[in-house]
C-alpha positions as CSV (number, residue, x, y, z in Angstrom):
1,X,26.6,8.5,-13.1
2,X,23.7,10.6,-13.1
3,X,21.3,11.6,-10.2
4,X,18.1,10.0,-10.1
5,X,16.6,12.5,-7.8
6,X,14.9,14.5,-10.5
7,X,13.0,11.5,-11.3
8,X,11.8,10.3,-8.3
9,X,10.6,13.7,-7.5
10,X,8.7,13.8,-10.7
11,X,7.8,10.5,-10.1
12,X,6.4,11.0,-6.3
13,X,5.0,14.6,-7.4
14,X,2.7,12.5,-10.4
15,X,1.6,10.0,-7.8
16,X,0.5,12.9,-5.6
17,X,-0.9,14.7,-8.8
18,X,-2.7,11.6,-9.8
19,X,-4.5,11.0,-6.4
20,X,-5.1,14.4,-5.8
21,X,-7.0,14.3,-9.5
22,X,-8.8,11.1,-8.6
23,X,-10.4,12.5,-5.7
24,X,-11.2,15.9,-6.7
25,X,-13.4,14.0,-9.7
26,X,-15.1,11.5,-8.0
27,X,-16.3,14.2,-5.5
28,X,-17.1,16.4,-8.3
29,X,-14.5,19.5,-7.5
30,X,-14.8,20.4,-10.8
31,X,-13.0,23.9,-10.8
32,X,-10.1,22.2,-8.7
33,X,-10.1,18.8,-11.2
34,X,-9.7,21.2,-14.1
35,X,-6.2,22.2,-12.5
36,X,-5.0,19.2,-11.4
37,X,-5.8,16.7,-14.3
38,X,-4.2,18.8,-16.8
39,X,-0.9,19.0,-14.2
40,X,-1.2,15.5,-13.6
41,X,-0.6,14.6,-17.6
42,X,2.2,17.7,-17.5
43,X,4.0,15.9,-14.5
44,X,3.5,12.3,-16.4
45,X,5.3,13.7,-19.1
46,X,8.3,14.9,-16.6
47,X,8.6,11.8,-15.0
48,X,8.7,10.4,-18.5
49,X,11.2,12.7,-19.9
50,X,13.6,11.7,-17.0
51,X,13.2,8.3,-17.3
52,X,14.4,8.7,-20.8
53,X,17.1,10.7,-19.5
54,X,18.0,8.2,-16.5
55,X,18.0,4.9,-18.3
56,X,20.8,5.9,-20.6
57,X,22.9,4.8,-17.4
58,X,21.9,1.6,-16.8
59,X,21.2,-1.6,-18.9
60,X,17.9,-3.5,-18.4
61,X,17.5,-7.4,-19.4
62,X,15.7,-6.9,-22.6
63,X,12.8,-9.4,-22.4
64,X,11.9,-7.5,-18.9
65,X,12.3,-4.2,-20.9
66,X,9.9,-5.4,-23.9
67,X,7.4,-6.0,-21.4
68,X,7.1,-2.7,-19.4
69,X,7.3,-0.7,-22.8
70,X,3.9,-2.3,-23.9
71,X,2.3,-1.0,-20.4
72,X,4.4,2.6,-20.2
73,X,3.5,3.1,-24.4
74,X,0.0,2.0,-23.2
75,X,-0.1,4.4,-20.7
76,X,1.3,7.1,-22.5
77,X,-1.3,6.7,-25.8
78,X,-4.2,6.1,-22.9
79,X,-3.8,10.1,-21.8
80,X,-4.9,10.9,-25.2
81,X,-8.5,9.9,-24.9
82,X,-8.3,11.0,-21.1
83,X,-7.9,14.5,-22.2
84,X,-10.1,14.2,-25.1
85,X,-13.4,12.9,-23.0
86,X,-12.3,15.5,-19.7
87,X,-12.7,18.4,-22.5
88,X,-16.3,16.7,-23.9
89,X,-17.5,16.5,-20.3
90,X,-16.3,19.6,-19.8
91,X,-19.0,20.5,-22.8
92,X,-21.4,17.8,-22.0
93,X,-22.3,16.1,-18.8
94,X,-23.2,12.9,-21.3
95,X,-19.3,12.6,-21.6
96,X,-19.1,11.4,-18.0
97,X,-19.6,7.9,-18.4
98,X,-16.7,8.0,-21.6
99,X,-14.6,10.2,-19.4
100,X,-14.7,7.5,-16.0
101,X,-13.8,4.7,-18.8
102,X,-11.1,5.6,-20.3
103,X,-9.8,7.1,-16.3
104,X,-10.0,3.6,-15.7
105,X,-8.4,2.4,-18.0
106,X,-5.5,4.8,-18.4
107,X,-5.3,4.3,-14.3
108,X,-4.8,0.8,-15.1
109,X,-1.9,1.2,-17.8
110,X,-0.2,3.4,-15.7
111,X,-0.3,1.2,-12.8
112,X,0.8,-1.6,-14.7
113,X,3.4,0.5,-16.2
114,X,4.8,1.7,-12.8
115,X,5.2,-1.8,-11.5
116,X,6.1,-3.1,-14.3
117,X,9.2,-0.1,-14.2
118,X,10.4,-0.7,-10.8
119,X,10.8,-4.6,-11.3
120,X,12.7,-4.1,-14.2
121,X,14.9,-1.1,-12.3
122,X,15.1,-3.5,-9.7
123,X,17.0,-5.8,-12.5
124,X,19.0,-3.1,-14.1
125,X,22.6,-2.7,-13.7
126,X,24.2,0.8,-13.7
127,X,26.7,1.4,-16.9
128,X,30.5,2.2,-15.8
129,X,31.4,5.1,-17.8
């Protein structure tokens, strides 16, 4: 069976990422935003990558999978135009309305993703091997 502490510390170090990324661009701490958003996709991508690695010892009801793999897919593809409008407002103060959509709207996938994760967790069953 394999631990699943590496993924709840990625998991609990995005959330802190992710908050900490929030608040330093609503307040406009740009030079500290520009550190923490990019770390906040990098530690996204951890938590991903051991999610990958920590379902291959447990079996989730499918129908319950199907659903959170529309949000966590969502989620994942959403990044893209984060990153894309964070380097135009970067350029261009015009980006900024762009950049706080498509926040929003990752925020929102991601959310949904990480709910939509734990409930189905919550109905996995751990593989004997």
């Amino acid at each position: 069976m394999s631990s699943t502490v590496p993924f709840w510390i990625a998991f609990i170090a995005t959330v802190l990422l992710l908050v900490m990324a929030l608040f330093t661009g609503f307040t406009r701490k740009r030079k500290v935003h520009l550190w923490l958003g990019p770390l906040t996709i990098v530690s996204l991508a951890f938590a991903i990558w051991f999610t990958e690695q920590l379902m291959r010892h447990y079996t989730f009801p499918a129908d319950e999978l199907a659903i959170h793999l529309v949000f966590a897919k969502a989620g994942g593809l959403m990044a893209i135009p984060v990153v894309v409008t964070g380097i135009w407002l970067w350029r261009s103060e015009r980006a900024r309305k762009w950049h706080r959509v498509m926040v929003f709207l990752w925020l929102a996938s991601v959310v949904t993703a990480t709910g939509t994760g734990l409930w189905m967790f919550s109905l996995g069953t751990a593989k004997i091997i």
